[in-house]
N, C-alpha and C positions, 0 to 999 in steps of 0.2 A: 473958769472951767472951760476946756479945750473939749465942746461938744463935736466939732467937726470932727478932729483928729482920732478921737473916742470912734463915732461913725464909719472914718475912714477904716478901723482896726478891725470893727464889726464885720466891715463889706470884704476885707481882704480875706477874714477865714470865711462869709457864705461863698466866695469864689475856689477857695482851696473844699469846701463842701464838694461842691458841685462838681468840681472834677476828681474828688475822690470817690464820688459813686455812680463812677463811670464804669469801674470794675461791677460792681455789681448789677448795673444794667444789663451789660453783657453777657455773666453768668444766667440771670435771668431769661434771658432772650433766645440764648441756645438750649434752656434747659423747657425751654417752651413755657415757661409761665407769666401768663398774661396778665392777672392782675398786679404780680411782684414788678412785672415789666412797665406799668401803667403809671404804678405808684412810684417806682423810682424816675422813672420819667420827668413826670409832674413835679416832683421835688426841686429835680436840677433844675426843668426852669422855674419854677419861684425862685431859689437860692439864688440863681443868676441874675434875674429881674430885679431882686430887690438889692444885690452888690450893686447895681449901678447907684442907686442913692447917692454915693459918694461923688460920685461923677458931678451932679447938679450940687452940692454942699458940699467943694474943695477945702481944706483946710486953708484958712489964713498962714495959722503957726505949727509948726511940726514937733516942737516942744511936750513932751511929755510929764507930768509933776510924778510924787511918788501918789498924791491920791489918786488923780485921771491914770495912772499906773494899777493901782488895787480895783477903781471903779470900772476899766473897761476889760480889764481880765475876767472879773465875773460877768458880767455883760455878755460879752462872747461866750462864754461856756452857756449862758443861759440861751443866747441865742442858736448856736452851733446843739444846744439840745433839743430846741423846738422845731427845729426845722427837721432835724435828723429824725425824727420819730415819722415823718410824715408818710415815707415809703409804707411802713407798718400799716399804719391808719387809711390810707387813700388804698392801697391794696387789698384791706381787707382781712385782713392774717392775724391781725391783732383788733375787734371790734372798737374798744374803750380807749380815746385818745391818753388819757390820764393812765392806761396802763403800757400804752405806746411811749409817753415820755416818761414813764417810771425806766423802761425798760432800756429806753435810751442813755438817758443820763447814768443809767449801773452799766451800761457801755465805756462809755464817755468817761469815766471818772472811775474807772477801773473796776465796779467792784463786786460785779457777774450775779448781784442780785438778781432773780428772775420771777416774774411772773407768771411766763409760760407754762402749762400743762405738759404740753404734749409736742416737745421740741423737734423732731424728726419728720411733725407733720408741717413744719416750716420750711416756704420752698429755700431756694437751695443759694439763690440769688440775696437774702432778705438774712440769711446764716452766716453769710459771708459780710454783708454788711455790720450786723451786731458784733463779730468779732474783730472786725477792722475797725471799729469804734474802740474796742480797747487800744489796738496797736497805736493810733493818734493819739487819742488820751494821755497815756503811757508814759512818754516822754513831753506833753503839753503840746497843744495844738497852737498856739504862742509862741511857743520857741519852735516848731518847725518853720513859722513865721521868718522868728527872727534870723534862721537859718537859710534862708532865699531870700527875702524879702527885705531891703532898708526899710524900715518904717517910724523913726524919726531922727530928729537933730540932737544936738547936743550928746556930750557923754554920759549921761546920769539918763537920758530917756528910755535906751534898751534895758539899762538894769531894773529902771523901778518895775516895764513889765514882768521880767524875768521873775522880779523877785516875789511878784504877786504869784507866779505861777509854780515857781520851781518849789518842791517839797522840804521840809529842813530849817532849822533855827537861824541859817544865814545861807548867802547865796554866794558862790566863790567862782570868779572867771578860772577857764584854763589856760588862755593864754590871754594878754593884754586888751585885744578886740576880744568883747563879749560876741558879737556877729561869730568872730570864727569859732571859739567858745561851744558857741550853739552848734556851728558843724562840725566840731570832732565829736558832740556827743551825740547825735544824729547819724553822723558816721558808724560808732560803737554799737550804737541800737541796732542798726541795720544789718550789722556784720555779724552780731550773736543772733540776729534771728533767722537770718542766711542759712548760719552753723547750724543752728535747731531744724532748719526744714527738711537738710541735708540729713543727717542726721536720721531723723525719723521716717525719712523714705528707705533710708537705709535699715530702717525695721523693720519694714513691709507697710508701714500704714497710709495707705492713697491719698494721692495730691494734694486732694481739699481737707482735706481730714488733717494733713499735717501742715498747709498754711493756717489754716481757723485755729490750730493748737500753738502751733507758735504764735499768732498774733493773742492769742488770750494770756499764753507765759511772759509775751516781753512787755506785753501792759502791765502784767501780774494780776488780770483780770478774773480769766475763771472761766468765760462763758463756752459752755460744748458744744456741738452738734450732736451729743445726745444722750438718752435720757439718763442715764447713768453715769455720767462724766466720761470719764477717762477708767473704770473697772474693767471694760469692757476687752481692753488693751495688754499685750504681753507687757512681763516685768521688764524689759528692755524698755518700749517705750516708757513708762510710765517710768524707769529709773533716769531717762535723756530728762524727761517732763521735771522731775523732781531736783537734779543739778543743774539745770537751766531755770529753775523758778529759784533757786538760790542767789545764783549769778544775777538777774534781774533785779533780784532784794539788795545789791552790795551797790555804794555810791560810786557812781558813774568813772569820776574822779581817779577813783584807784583801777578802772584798767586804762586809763592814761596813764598813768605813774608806771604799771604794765609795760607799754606799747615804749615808754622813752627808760624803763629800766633802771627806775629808781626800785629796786626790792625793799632796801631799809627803809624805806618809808613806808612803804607796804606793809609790810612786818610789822612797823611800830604804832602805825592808826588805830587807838583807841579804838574807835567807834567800830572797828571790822573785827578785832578781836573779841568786843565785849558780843558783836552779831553772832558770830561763831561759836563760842562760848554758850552762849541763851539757844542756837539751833541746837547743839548738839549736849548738853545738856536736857533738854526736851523730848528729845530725838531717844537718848536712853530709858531716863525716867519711864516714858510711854511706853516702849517697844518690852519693859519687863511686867510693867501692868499690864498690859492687855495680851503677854503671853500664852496666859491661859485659852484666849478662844482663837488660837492660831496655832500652826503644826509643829511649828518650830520656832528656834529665835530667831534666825536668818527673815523667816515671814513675817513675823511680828517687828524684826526691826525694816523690813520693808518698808511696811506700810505706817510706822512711827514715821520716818522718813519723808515720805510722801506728804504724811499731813502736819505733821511740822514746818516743813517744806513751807507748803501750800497754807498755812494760816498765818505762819511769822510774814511771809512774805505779801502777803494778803491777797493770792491771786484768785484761793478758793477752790481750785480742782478737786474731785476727790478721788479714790480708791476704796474705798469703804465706809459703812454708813457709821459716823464716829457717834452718833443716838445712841447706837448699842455699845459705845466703850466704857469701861466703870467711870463712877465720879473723879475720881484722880486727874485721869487722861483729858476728861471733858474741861473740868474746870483750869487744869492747866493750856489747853487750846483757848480757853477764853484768855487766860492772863495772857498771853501771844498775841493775841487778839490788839491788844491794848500797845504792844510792844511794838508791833511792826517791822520795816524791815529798815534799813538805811538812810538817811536824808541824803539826796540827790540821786535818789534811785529813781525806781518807778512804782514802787509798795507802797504803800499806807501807814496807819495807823500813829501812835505820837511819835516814831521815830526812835531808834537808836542813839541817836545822837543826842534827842533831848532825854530820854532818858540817862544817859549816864552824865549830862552836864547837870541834872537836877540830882543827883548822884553825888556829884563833885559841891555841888551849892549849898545842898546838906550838910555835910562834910565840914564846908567852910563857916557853915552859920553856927557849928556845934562847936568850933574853933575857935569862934568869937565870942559866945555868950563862954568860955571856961577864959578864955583870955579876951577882956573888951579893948586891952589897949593895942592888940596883935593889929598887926597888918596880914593881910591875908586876901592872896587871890586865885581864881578860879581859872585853872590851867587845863589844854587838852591837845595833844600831841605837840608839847615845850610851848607851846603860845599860848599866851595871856589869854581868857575870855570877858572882852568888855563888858561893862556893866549893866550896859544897855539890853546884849542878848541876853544875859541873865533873867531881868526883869523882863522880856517880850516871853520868857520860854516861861516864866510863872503864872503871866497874861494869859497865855495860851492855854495852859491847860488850867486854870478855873474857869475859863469862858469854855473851854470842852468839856469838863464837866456841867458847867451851866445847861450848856444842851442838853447833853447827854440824858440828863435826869428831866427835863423840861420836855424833851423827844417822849422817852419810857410814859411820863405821863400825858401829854397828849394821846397816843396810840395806845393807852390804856381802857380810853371809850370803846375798841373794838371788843371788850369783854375778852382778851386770850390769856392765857398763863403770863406768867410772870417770865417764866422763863423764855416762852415765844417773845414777848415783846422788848425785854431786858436785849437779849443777843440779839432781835431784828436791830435795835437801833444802833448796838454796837459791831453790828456784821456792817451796815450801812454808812456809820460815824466814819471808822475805820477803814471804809474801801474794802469787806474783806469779800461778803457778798451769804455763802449759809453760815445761819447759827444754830441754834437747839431747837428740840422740841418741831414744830412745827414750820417753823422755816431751817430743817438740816439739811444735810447734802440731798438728801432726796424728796426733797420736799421743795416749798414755793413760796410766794409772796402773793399766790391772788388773792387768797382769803381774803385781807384785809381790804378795810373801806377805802373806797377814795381819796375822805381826808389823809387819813394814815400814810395813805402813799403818797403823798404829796409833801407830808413830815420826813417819810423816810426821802423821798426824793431832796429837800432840800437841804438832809443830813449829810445825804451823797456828795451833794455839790461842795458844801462847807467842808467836809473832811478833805476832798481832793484838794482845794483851793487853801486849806491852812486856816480856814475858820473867818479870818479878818474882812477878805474880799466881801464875802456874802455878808457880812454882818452889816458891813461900807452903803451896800443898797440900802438898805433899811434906815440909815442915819441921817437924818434932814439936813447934819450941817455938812454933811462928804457934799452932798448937790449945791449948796449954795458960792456964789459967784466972789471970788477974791478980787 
């Protein structure tokens, strides 16, 4: 086991910490808030203090395995979360450290959960920070690593990170170096959220207001600056908000394919069609149920729109409180829920991609028991899919379910509905952030106990990470020495 190099990776993102909340120091500091100013202070230097680690414990080998790949990718998100909460905590603004790193890591890991009451009473420096935590997140604060940063040898070493980090039943370079890989999709990121801020100034809505809304859309995060999300907002913005939380849900991948003008390929990508197809499909369905308590179709397909949008894609903004939509509407945002948006996006939940390859594996196994002596394989845009993702994408989701139902019943000691704690864990699992009942769009997550949040916090972490990484901590033999 490569503990130094592990270390080395740790210290490289407290460094990339520490000078990404440097923006928020300085928000702070003009905006005169002393305790926000104190506590982001204090943070950068611990973060800094303790990247030097690596300094004194240089790595011997630079080699990377696929496990010390699974192991130090959770590692760092775990660490990049404890630290990150500290502003909150040492400031003030958030008393209960445990509701500091709840609220962090649904930063961090996209998925706008909140604890907060009373959001607008949050300074302004400390607002910016919790929404800059999605924007990193977003696209993996590992691959922006890997996008600046050499961080080891051999050619299988950047993939095994990549692949602990990156979302999706398999991880695919865009071009030959994985490095450059990382910077054309770093590039993309940056440019759609360029576009969005543009964009939204160009609705009238002020500065801070539309960078914090774009960094919550290209995470597919969710969190506002304020207490009603995004209602507050004309149908313009919130229709920019709605096709840019689209655009985020779609794998990276195809606006490269974009950029060098492959269409046919575009065109023929399974996984974007079947995306499309389940949005708007959704999109309808809802917009004629819940026509009744809106003026027109045009409103009611609005705001179908909007939270279609916004739950396939699992960024979580709202427009309307969906508590009051009939059971149709509700229980169909839950199946979305489950759905998510794209593999190599920046969305959540099991993905597009594995659901339509379990799709396809159905299909094939119903092929098999009617013919056993058939040959028969599992194809998705003309290429073969090997056997092995098959099996990792069956892995995957009974270990998701495992949770899933193992989460519902631990948080079930807080005494809530069923239905409060069914969706907290699946708004959580999934990255997506409100679910029913008592944690909906207008509502919260302090209620619950400590432990609870410390379930939902580490359901956070496993849905962003693909389940495996976090399981890896917990496994005696991932630690032991080869």
């Amino acid at each position: 086991m490569n503990y130094r190099m592990i270390l080395r990776l740790i210290c490289y993102i407290l460094r990339v910490e520490a000078v990404c909340l440097l923006p928020s120091l300085l928000i702070s500091f003009f905006s005169g808030e002393t305790g926000a100013v104190i506590g982001t202070a204090a943070t950068i230097v611990i973060s800094a203090l303790l990247s030097l680690t690596s300094f004194l414990l240089p790595p011997r080998d630079k080699q990377i395995s696929a496990r010390e790949g699974f192991l130090s990718v959770a590692l760092c998100w775990v660490v990049v979360s404890l630290i990150g909460a500290l502003p909150f905590y040492i400031s003030g603004a958030v008393p209960s450290y445990i509701d500091c790193l709840f609220e962090t890591v649904s930063g961090f890991t996209t998925t706008g959960a909140s604890i907060l009451t009373d959001i607008e009473a949050m300074p302004m420096g400390l607002l910016y920070w919790r929404s800059f935590t999605h924007w990193l997140g977003g696209m993996g604060v590992l691959v922006f690593l890997l996008a600046v940063i050499p961080m080891g040898k051999g050619k299988n070493s950047l993939l095994h990170v990549m692949r602990a980090e990156s979302p999706g039943p398999q991880v695919d370079k865009l071009v030959p170096k994985l490095q450059d890989s990382a910077k054309i999709l770093y590039a993309i990121y940056i440019g759609l959220t360029l576009l969005q801020i543009v964009l939204l100034l160009l609705g009238g809505m002020p500065l801070f207001d539309s960078v914090t809304t774009a960094f919550g859309t290209a995470g597919t995060g969710g969190f506002g600056i304020k207490a009603d999300s995004l209602m507050g907002y004309s149908h313009y913005l919130q229709g920019v908000c709605t096709v840019f939380m689209a655009l985020f849900g779609v794998n990276f991948s195809i606006f490269y394919l974009l950029l060098l003008r492959q269409f046919m390929k575009v065109l023929k990508n399974q996984e974007l069609l079947l995306y499309l197809g389940i949005m708007l499909g959704g999109i309808l369905i809802i917009a004629f149920d819940i026509l009744p308590q809106y003026v027109n179709i045009g409103e009611a397909l609005h705001q179908a729109a909007f939270q279609v949008s916004s739950i396939m894609t699992t960024t979580g903004f709202a427009t309307a409180d969906f508590n009051q939509w009939p059971a149709l509407s509700k229980t169909l945002l839950v199946l979305l829920m489950f759905v998510g948006a794209c593999a190599g996006s920046t969305g959540g939940g099991i993905k597009v991609a594995r659901v339509l390859l379990l799709m396809k594996a159905g299909r094939r196994n119903v092929k098999r028991m009617l013919r056993p002596r058939s040959v028969s394989q599992v194809h998705m845009d003309g290429q073969t899919v090997g056997e092995e993702v098959v099996q990792n994408t069956h892995s995957y989701l009974a270990l998701y379910m495992a949770i899933m139902v193992l989460s519902v019943f631990l948080i079930a000691l807080d005494e809530f509905s069923l239905e409060t704690n069914a969706t907290a864990v699946i708004a959580c699992l999934n990255n997506i952030g409100p679910g029913l009942d008592m944690v909906g769009p207008m509502g919260s997550f302090s209620a619950f106990s400590w432990h609870s949040k410390l379930v939902l916090t580490f359901d956070m972490l496993a849905g962003r990470l693909e389940l495996f990484p976090m399981i890896m901590l917990f496994v005696p033999l991932a630690w032991k020495r080869t």
